[in-house]
N, C-alpha and C positions, 0 to 999 in steps of 0.2 A: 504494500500500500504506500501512495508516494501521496505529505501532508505538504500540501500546496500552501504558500505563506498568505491567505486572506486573511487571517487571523491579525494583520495590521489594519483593517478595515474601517474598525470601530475607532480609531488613533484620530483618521483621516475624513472624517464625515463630514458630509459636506453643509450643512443645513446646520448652523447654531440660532435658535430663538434670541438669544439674547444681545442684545445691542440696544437697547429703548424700547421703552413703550409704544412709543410712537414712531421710531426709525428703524428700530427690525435689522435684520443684515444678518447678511452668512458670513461665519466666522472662518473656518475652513473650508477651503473650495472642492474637497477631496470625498470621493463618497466609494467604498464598493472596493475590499480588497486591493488597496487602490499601493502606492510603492511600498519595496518592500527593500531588498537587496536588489541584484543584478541575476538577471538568466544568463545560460550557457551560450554562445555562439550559435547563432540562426536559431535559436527558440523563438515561438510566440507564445502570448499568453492573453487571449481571449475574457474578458469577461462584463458581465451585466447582473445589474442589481436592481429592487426597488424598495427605495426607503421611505418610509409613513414615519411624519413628525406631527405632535398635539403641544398643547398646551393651553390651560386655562389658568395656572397656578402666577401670583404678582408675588414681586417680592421689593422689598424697602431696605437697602441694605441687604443683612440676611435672618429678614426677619419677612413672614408671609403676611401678604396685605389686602384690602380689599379689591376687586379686579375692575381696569377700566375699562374693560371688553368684554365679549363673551367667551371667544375662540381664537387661538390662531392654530393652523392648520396647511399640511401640506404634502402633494404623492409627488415623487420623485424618482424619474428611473435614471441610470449613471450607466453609460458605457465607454469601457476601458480597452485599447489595446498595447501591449507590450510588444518587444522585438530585441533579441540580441544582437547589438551589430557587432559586437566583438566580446571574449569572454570577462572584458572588465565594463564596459560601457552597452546600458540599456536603452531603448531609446520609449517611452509613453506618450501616448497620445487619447485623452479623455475628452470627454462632454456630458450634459445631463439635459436632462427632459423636463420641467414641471407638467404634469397633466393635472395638477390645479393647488394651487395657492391663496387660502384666504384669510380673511379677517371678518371676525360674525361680532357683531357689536351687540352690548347689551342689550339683553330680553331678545335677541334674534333681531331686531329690528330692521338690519340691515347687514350687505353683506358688499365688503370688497375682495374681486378676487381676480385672478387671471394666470397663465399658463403660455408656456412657451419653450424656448430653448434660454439655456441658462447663461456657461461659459464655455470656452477653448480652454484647454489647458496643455501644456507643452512641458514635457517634466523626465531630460535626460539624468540617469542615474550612472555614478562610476563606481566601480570595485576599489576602496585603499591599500586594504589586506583581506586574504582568504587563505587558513589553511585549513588541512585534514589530516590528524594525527591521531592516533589510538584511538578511533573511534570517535573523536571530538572534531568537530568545527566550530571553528572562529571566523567572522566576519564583518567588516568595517565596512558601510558604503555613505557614500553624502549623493543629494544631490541637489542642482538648482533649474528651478521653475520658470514660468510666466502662464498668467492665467490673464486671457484677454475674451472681454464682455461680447457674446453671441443673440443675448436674447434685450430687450429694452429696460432701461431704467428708469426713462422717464413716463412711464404709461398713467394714462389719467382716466377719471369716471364723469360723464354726464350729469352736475347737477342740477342745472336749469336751461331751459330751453322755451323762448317765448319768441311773439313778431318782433318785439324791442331792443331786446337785448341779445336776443339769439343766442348760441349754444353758450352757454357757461362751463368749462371744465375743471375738475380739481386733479390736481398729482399724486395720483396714491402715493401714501405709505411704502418706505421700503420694504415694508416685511412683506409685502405682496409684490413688491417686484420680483423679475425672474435673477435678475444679474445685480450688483451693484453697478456696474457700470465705470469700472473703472480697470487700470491694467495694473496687475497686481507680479510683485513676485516672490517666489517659496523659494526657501534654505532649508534644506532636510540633512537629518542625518540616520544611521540605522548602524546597532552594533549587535551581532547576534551571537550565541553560545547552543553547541547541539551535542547533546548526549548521546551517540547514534545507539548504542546497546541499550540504554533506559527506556528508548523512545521518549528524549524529554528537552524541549527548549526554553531559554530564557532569552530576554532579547530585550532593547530600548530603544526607543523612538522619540526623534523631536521633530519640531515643523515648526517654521515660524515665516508668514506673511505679510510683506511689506505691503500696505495698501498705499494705491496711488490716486489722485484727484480725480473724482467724474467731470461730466459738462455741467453738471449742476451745482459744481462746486463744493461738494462734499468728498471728505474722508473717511470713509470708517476707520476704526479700530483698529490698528495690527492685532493680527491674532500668533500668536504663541501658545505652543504644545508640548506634552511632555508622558511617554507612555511605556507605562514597564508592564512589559510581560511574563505568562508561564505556561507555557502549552505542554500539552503530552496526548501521543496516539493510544486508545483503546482500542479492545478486540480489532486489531488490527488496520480497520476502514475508518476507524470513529477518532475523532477529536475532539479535544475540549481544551479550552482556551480563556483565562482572567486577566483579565486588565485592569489595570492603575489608571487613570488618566486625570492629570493635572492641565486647564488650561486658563489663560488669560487673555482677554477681548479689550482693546485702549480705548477710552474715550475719542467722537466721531470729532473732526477739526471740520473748519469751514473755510474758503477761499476767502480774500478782502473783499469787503464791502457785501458779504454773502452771510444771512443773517437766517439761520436756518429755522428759528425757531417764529418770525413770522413768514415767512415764505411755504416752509415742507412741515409746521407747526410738532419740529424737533427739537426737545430741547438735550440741550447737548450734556449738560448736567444727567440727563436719567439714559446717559451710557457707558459701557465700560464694565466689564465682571471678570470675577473668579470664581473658576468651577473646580470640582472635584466630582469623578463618576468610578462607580465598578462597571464594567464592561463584561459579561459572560459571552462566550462564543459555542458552537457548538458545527463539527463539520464532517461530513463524509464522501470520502475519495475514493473513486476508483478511476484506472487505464486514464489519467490526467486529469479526470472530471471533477472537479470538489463544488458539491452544493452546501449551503450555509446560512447560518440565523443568526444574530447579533442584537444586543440589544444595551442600551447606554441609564444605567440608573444612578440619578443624582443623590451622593451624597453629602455634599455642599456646594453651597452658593453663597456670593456676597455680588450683590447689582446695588451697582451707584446709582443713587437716585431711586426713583422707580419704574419697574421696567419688569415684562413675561417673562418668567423664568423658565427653564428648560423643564420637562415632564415626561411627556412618551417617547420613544425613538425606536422603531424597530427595523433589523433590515434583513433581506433575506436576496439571495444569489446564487449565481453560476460562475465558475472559470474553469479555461479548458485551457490547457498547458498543452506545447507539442514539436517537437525540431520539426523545423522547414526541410531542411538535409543536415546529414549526419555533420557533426563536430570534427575535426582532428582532433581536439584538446576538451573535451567535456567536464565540465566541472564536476566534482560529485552530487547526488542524487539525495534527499532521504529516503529514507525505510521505514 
């Protein structure tokens, strides 16, 4: 049985609630088994995911509040392709799907929402060190991003429409945009430990996201991440897999003379967190195929200001591993 590394998936999700109450923003751009190490020379690595996010829970600091919405809500599918061009350097190429995005306001009253394509993302990986000695590997890899906006950021809703004044439009809410809208780019790194006799790995991951200016004159938050692992294969196909994960979301900046809180009615004050999540995974592989379930529960939060805190996350997937043609030099495999 060969444990295909999704198990960083939950690290890299792409959809964080929190940024504002009222400004929303994905945190990390990454969703779906998404970088890990480096593949073998001419491998591909196939995969799609769909990930379901909720939230109804507000929070004041880290202290739970009363809510100024009803819902925010969101389906999302992520597909990934990998490629080794060489047995140190990977090359990824991602994108994501919303099939819908919304915000349901008190008592249901109203609802904004919309759907689309998300982001590009362009996310070459290199090998630093890789060995294999007594049944142990070791492995170092980093690598650097650019995640550039595919779907709109500035989508608006119909509030008034008369012979006078004619269409009226408001600019939704980022957290129902599909993209931030801005070009972003990722610093990764990945160091892994494999016990091949135990059938048991530990491993660390960080990610951190320089975010860059939209047209609209916003910045979100760099987001930074931090993820310790412990996996181990059972009866043979089955995996099971816990994560640590630590991250931090910066308060949103605004361009000059760009005044976000009456314009995109952001205030910039109720952005900005830190989380704490367990991460349970659960996965079974065979002949390259590994399907998989994940799922992200909070156990701390602190949101500046006030601002929807994180609550459901669940995701589930495919990835199919496979050499294009055979290696000279094949890295080893697990078991």
């Amino acid at each position: 049985m060969r444990l295909l590394f999704v198990i960083v998936l939950s690290s890299l999700s792409h959809f964080i609630f929190a940024q504002g109450c009222c400004s929303g923003g994905a945190g990390s751009p990454i969703a779906g088994g998404a970088a890990t190490g480096v593949l073998q020379e001419n491998q591909m690595e196939v995969s799609v995911n769909y990930q379901f996010n909720q939230s109804n829970k507000f929070y004041s600091l880290n202290q739970e509040t009363d809510a100024l919405f009803e819902n925010l809500r969101s389906d999302y599918v992520f597909f990934r392709t990998d490629y080794g061009l060489s047995k140190k350097l990977t090359l990824s190429i991602a994108s994501g799907y919303f099939l819908d995005k919304s915000l349901i306001a008190t008592n249901n009253a109203d609802t904004t929402s919309s759907g689309g394509l998300g982001d590009l993302i362009i996310f070459p990986r290199f090998s630093v060190y890789n060995k294999d000695k007594n049944f142990k590997r070791t492995e170092i890899a980093i690598g650097l991003g650019l995640k550039t906006p595919l779907g709109t950021h500035n989508d608006s809703t119909l509030v008034i429409s008369n012979e006078w004044v004619g269409d009226v439009y408001n600019t939704n809410p980022p957290t129902v945009q599909t993209t931030n809208g801005s070009n972003d780019l990722l610093f990764y790194s990945f160091f892994f430990r494999d016990y091949q006799k135990q059938k048991l790995r530990f491993f660390i991951t960080s990610l951190f996201v320089r975010k860059g200016y939209n047209s609209l004159g916003m910045k979100f938050g760099d987001y930074s991440s931090l993820g310790i692992f412990a996996s181990k294969t059972i009866y043979r196909k089955w995996g099971i897999t816990g994560q640590l994960k630590a991250e931090t979301i910066g308060e949103m900046q605004s361009a000059e003379n760009i005044n976000l809180l009456s314009l995109y009615s952001i205030d910039k004050q109720s952005t900005g967190s830190k989380k704490l999540f367990l991460v349970p995974q659960i996965s079974y592989s065979q002949n390259g195929i590994t399907v998989f379930a994940t799922s992200e529960i909070p156990l701390y939060q602190y949101l500046n200001g006030t601002q929807v805190g994180s609550h459901h996350q669940f995701t589930v997937g495919v990835n199919y591993r496979f050499l294009t043609k055979k290696s000279e030099d094949p890295l080893p495999t697990l078991n």
